[in-house]
C-alpha positions in Angstrom: -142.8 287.9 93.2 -139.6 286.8 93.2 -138.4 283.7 95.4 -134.1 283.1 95.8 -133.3 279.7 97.2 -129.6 279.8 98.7 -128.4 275.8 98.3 -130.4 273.9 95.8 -130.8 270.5 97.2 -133.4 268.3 98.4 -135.0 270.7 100.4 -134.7 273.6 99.2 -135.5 272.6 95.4 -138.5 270.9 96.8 -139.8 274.2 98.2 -139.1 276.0 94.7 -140.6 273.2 92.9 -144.2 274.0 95.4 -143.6 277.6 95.3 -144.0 277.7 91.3 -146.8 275.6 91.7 -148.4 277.8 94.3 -147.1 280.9 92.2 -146.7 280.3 88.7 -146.2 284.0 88.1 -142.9 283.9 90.5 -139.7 283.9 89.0 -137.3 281.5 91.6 -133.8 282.0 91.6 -131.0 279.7 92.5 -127.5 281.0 94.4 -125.8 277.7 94.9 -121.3 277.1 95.7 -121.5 274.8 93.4 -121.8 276.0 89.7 -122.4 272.3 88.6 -125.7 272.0 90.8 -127.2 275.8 90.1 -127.2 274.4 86.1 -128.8 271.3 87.0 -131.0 272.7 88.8 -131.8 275.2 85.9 -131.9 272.7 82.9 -134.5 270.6 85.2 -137.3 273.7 86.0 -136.2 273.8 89.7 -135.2 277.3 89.3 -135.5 279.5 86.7 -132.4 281.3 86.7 -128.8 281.9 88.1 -128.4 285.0 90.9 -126.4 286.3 93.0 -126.1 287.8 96.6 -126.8 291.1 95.3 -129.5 290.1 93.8 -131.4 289.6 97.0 -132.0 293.7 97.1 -135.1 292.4 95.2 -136.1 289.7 97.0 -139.5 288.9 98.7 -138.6 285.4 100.1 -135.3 283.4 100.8 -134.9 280.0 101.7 -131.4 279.2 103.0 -131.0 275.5 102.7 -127.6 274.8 103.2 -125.6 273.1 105.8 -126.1 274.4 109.2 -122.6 275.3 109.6 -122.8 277.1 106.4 -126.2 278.6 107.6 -124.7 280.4 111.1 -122.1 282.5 108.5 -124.3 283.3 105.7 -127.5 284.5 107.4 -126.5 287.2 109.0 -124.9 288.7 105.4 -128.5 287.9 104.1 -130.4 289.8 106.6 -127.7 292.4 106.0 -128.6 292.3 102.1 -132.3 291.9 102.0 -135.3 294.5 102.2 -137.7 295.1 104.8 -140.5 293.5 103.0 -138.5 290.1 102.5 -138.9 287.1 104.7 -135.6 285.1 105.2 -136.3 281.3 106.6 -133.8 278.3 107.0 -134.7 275.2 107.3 -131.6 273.8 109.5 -131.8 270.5 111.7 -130.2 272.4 114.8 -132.0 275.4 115.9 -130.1 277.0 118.8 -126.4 277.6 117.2 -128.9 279.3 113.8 -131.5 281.3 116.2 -128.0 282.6 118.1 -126.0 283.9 115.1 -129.1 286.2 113.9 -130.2 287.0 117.7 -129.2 290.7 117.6 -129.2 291.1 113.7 -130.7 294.8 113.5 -133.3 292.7 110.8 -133.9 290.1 112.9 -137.6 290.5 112.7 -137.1 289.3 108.9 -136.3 286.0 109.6 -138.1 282.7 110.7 -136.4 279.7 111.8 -137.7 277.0 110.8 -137.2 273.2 110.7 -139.2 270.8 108.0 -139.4 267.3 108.7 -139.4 266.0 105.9 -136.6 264.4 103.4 -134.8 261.5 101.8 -131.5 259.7 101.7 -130.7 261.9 98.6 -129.4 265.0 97.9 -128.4 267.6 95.1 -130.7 269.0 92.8 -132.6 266.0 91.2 -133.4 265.2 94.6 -136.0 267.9 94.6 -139.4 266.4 94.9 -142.9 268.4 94.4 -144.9 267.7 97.4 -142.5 266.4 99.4 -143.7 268.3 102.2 -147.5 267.4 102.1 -148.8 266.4 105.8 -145.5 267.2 107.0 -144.6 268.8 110.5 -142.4 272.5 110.0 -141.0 273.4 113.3 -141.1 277.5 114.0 -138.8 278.7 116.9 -139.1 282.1 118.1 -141.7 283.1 116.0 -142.8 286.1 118.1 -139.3 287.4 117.2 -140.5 287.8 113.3 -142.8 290.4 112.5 -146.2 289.3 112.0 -146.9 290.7 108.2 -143.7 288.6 107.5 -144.8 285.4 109.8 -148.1 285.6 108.0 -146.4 285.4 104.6 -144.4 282.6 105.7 -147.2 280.5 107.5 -149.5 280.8 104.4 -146.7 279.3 102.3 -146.0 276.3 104.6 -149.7 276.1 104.7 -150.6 276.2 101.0 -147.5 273.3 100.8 -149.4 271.2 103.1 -147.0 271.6 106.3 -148.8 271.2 109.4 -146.9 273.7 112.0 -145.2 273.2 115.5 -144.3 275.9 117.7 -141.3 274.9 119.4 -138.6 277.0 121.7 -134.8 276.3 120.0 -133.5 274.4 122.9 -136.5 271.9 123.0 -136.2 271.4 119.4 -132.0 270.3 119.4 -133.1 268.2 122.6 -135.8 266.1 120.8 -134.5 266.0 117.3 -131.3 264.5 118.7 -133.5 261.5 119.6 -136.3 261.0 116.7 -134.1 262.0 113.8 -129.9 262.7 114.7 -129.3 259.4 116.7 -131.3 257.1 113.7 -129.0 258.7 111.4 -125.7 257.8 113.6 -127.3 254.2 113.9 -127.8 253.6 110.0 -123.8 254.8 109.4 -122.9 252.8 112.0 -124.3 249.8 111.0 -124.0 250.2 108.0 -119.8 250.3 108.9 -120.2 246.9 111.0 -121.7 245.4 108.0 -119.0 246.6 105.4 -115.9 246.2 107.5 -117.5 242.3 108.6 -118.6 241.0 105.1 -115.8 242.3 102.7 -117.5 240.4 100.1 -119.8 243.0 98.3 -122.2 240.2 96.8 -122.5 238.4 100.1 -123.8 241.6 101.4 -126.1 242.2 98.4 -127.4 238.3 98.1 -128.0 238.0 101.6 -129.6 241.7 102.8 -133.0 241.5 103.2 -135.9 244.7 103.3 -135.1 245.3 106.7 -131.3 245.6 106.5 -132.0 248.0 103.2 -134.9 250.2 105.1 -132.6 250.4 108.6 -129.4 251.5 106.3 -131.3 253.8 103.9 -130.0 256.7 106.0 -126.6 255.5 105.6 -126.7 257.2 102.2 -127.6 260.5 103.7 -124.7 263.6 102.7 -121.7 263.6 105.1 -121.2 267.0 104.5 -124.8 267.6 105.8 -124.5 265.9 108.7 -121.1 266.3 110.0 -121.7 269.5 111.1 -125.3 268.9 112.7 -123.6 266.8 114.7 -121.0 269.2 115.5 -123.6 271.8 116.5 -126.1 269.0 118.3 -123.1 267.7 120.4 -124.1 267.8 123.8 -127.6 266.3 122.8 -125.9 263.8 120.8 -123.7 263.1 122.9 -126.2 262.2 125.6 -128.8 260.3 123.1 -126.0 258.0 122.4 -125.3 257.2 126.0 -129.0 256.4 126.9 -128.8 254.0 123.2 -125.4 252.4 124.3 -126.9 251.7 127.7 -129.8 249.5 125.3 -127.7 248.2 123.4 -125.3 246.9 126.2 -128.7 245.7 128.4 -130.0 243.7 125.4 -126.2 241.8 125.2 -126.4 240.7 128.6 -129.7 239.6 128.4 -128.5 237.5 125.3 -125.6 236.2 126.8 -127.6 235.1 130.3 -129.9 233.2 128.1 -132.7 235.6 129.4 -134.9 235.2 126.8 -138.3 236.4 128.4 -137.1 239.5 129.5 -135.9 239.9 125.5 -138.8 239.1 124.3 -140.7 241.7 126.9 -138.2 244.2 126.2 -139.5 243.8 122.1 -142.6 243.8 123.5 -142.9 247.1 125.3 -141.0 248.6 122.3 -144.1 247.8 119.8 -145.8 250.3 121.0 -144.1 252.5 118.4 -146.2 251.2 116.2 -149.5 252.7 117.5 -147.3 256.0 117.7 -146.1 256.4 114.2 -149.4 254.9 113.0 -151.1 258.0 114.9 -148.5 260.3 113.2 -149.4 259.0 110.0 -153.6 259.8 110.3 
């Protein structure tokens, strides 16, 4: 079997790091820009050699983890490269601008689109963890568009990695991860700003920030070059989520400044029930 993973990262060297466990007669190889990462990612097992696009004449699965702007350009030359026995899956955070620029690909059936929740704050190869995605949700859009001996292959390795699977149409998807994932990354940069560009001292910052400054930031250390195009792709649901979080943001001032103090502490209240949801996620 042999496995090519296009953008060795965080996600994509996790899922080489589970496929050679799954696999360990697979031979995974890395295509990757940036020459630097691709012999990282080689001198730590994540991959066990170089390739190139050629290369993925032989393929039997690729795993395009790169940034979604990246993603809309490159798949269709993959589909255009691979064979008819090869399944071709992303793993973007925006699934409408991706599902679009393969929609009338003659080897559209090839490909899955996919989404795995699942991740850190870091990035590059060394960020690849080995069972990162263990009792993790894997969003699948458009799955009846994939042929079904390829969406079998596929589902059994999400499966064997521990992925519990969504079905989701593209559109849904950009709508909700706007809110649950895209707007709590805006909020960590952004506060993470109004901390820096307030306390100018570096130690003051470092002395005086508690756990829950350093677990709402974390984010804030998340690739710019990842995100800035999401972003670009998510606008419209962006755009929106940020207006319904500005309107909260703007009620809970005003309830501040009027000295309304029971409504504040209802709002807190209601807003606890979050617990009880991710606590649910979590069993």
């Amino acid at each position: 079997m042999k496995i090519y993973v296009i953008g060795i990262g965080l996600i994509g060297g996790s899922i080489a790091l589970d496929a050679k466990a799954l696999y360990p007669e697979a031979k995974i190889f890395g295509i990757d820009s940036n020459e630097n990462h691709l012999q990282e990612a080689i001198s730590l097992g994540v991959v066990d050699e170089a390739a190139v696009f050629d290369d993925l004449v032989n393929a039997d699965f690729v795993i395009v983890s790169v940034p979604v702007d990246t993603a809309i350009v490159l798949l269709p030359k993959v589909l255009d490269l691979v064979p008819n026995s090869a399944i071709v899956f992303d793993v973007g955070s925006t699934k409408v601008p991706i599902c679009e620029a393969v929609a009338n690909h003659p080897k559209r059936r090839n490909f899955i689109a996919t989404h795995p929740i699942a991740g850190t704050e870091f990035s590059g190869p060394s960020a690849a963890i080995k069972g990162l995605f263990h009792g993790k949700t894997n969003i699948i859009c458009e799955v009846e568009k994939t042929t079904f001996k390829l969406q079998e292959k596929a589902l059994w390795l999400f499966k064997a990695i521990g992925m519990r699977i969504r079905y989701m149409d593209p559109k849904s998807h950009d709508k909700h991860i706007a809110y649950v994932s895209h707007l709590s990354h805006i909020s960590s940069f952004m506060l993470g700003k109004t901390v820096i560009n307030k306390e100018k001292d570096e130690q003051d910052i470092f002395d005086m920030a508690g756990s829950g400054f350093e677990s709402t930031v974390r984010l804030a250390k998340s690739s710019p070059a990842m995100w800035t195009p999401i972003f670009k792709q998510n606008k419209k649901q962006v755009v929106k989520t940020l207006e319904e979080y500005i309107a909260n943001l703007s009620k809970f001032k005003e309830l501040l400044e009027n000295d309304d103090y029971d409504a504040i502490y209802n709002e807190m209240q209601s807003v606890n029930k979050i617990k009880e949801i991710l606590n649910g996620m979590k069993k």
